[in-house]
N, C-alpha and C positions, 0 to 999 in steps of 0.2 A: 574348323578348329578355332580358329580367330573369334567368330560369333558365340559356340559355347563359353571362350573364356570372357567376352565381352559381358554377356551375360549373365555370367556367376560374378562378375563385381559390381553390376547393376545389383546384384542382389543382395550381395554385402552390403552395401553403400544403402539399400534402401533399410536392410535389418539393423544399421548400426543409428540411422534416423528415428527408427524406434524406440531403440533402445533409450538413446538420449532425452527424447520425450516421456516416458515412463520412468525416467528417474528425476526427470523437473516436479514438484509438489503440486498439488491443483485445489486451487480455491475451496472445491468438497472434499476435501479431504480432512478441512477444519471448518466443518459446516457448524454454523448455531441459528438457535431460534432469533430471531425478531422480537422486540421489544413494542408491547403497544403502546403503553402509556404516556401519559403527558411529562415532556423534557423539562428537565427539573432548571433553577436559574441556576446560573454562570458562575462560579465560585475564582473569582479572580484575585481577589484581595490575599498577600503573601505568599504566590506564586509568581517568582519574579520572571518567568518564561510568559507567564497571561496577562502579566500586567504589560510586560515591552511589547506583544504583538496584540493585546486587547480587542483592537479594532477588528484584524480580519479573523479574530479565532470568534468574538461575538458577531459579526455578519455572517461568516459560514455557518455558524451552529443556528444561527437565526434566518436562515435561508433570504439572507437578502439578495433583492432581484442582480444585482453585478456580479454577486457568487455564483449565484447558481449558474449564470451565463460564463464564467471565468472555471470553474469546477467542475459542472455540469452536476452533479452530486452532493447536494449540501444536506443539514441534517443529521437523521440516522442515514448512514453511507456506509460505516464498518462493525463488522466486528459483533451484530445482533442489539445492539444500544450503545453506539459511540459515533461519532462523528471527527472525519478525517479532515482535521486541516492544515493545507500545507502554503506557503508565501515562496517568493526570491531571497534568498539569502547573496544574490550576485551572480556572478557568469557564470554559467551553469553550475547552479546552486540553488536547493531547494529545501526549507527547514521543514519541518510539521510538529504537530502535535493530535492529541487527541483527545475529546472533553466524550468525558460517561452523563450519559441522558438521565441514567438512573441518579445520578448524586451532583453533577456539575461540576464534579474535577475534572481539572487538567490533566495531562500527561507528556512527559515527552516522547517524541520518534525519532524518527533516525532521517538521518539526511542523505540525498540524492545530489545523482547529480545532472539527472534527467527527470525525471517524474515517478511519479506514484500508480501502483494499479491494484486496486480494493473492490470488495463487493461486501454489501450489507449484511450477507448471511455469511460471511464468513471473517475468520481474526487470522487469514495469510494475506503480505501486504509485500506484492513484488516490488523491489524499489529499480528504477532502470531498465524496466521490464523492453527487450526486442534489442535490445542496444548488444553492439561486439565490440570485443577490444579492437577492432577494424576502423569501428567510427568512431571511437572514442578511446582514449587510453586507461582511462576512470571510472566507466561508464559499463559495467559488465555487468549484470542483471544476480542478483541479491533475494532470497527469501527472508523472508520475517515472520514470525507467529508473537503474535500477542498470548501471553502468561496472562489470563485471567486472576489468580490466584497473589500473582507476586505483586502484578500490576507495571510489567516492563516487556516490554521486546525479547527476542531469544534469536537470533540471527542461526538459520536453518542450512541454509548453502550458500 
């Protein structure tokens, strides 16, 4: 008897695993094409977000060798034609933004208070991504879908 009911909560526990996974968003889910063209220049001037952090939002988008090393991902990195960049804003604190390849604006993102996880074909942008309120009290894992259209974030779960 013991072993049937051990059993049937292995099985719960493994069905409720599931579940929570299938209701997380997954990168294709907001799949887009890739952009091939040539990255248009930097449009900084009157955006007071690209002018204060200038430096590392033009070396990520310009894939300078410390980025790419620090990012691993410079470039087009999100979103089908956009490049994700994000700095320290302080103790676990992390700003970003993000410049369109097609036109050379800015934008802003949202902040972290662990890291960022993006893929280039798609516009979902986990912020906190693996983190629990276990190791962190602030630190609880976040979707994001970039609004094409509006040109803003929409905070998903």
């Amino acid at each position: 008897m013991k072993v049937s009911y051990v059993m049937l909560c292995l099985f719960w526990l493994q069905l409720m695993n599931l579940s929570v996974r299938a209701q997380q968003p997954s990168f294709n889910a907001y799949h887009v094409s890739l952009y091939k063209g040539k990255p248009a220049p930097l449009k900084l001037k009157g955006n007071k977000l690209a002018e204060m952090y200038r430096t590392t939002i033009r070396d990520t988008y310009y894939s300078k060798k410390e980025m790419v090393e620090w990012h691993g991902a410079t470039g087009l990195n999100f979103g089908g034609h956009y490049c994700f960049v994000y700095w320290g804003c302080g103790s676990e604190c992390q700003d970003a933004a993000i410049v369109d390849l097609k036109t050379g604006v800015i934008y802003q993102a949202m902040t972290a208070t662990m890291r960022y996880e993006f893929k280039p074909y798609s516009r979902l942008v986990i912020v906190n991504p693996g983190q629990t309120k276990n190791s962190c009290a602030f630190c609880t894992p976040e979707y994001w879908v970039w609004n094409e259209r509006y040109k803003v974030f929409r905070k998903i779960r």
